[in-house]
C-alpha positions as protocol buffer text, in pm:
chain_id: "A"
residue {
  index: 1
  type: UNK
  ca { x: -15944 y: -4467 z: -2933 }
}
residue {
  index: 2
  type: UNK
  ca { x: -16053 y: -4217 z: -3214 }
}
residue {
  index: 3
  type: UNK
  ca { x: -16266 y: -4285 z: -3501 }
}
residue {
  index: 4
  type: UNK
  ca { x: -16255 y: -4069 z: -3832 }
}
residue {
  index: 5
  type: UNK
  ca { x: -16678 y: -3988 z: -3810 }
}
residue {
  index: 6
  type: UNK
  ca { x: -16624 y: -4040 z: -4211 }
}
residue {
  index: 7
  type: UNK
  ca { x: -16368 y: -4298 z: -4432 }
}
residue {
  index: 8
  type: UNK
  ca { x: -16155 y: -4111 z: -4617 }
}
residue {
  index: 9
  type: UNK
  ca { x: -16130 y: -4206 z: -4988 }
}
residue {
  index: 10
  type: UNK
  ca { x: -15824 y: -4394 z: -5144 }
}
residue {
  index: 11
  type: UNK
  ca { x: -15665 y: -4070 z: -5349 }
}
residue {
  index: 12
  type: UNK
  ca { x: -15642 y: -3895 z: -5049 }
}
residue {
  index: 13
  type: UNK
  ca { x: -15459 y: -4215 z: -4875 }
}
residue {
  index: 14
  type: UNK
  ca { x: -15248 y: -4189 z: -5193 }
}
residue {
  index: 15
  type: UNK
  ca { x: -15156 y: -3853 z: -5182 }
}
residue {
  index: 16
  type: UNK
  ca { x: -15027 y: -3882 z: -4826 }
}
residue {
  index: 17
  type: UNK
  ca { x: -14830 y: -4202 z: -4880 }
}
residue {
  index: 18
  type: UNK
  ca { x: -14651 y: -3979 z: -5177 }
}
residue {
  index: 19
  type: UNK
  ca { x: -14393 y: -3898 z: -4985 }
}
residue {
  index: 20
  type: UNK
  ca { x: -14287 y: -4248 z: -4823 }
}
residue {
  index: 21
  type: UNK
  ca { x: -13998 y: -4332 z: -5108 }
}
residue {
  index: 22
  type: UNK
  ca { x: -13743 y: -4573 z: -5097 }
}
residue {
  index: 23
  type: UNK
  ca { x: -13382 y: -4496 z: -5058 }
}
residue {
  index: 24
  type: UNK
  ca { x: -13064 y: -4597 z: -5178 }
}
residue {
  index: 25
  type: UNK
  ca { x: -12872 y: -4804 z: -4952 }
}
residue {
  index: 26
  type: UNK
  ca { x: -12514 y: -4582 z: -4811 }
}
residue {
  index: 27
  type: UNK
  ca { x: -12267 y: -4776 z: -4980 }
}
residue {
  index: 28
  type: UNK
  ca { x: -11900 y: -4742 z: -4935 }
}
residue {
  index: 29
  type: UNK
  ca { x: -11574 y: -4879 z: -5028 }
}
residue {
  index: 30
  type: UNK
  ca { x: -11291 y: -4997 z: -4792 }
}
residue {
  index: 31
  type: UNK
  ca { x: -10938 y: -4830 z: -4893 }
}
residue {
  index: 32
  type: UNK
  ca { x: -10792 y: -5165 z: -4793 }
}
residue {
  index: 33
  type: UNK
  ca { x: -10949 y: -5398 z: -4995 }
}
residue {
  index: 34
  type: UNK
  ca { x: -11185 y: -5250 z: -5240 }
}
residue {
  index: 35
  type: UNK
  ca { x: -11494 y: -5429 z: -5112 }
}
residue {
  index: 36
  type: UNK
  ca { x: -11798 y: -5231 z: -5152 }
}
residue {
  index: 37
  type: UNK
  ca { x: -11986 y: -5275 z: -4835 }
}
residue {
  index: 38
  type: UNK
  ca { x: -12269 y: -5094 z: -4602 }
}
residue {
  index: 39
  type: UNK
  ca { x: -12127 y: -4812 z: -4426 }
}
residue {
  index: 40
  type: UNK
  ca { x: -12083 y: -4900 z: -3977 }
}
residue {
  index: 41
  type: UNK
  ca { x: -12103 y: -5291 z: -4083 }
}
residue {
  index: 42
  type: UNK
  ca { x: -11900 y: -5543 z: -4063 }
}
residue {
  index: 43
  type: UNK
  ca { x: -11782 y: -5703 z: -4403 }
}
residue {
  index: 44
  type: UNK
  ca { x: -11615 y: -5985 z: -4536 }
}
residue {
  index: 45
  type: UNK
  ca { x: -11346 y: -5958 z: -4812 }
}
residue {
  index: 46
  type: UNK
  ca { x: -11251 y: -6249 z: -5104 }
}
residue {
  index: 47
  type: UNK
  ca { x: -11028 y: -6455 z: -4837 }
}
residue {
  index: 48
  type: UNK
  ca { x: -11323 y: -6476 z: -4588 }
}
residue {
  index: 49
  type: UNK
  ca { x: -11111 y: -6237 z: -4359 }
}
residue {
  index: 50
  type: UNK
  ca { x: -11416 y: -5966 z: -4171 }
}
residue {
  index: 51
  type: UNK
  ca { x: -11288 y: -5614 z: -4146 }
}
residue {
  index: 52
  type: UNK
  ca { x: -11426 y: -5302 z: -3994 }
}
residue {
  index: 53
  type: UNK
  ca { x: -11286 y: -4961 z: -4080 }
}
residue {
  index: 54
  type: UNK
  ca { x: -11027 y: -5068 z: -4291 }
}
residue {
  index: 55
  type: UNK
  ca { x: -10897 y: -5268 z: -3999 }
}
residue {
  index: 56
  type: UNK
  ca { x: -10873 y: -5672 z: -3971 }
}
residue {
  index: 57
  type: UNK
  ca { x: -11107 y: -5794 z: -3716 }
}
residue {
  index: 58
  type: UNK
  ca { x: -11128 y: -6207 z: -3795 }
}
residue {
  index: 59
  type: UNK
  ca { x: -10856 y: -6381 z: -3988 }
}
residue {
  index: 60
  type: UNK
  ca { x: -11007 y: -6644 z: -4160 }
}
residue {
  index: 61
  type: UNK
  ca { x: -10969 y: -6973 z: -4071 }
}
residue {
  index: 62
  type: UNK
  ca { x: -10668 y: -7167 z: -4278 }
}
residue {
  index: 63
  type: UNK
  ca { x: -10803 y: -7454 z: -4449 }
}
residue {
  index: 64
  type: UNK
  ca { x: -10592 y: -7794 z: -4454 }
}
């Protein structure tokens, strides 16, 4: 395995880590329901009903 033959200080570890920045989750909402939700996932709306796509996967259970 390769050794650096000398440590390299911290500002220069700094000023190659500038670049690694955090991004905004893709957030998108369903023309069904209005949920906002991650976009290609699974989400559940008010009732507890999951939908994907717009589309009704899992009816929620009815409660007694």
């Amino acid at each position: 395995m390769a050794h650096p033959k000398s440590r390299g200080s911290k500002q220069r570890k700094h000023k190659r880590r500038t670049h690694f920045k955090i991004t905004a989750p893709n957030v998108a909402t369903c023309p069904v329901t209005g949920e906002k939700h991650l976009r290609h996932r699974a989400y559940n709306d008010a009732e507890g009903n999951l939908f994907y796509k717009g589309k009704m996967l899992i009816k929620a259970a009815e409660e007694l």
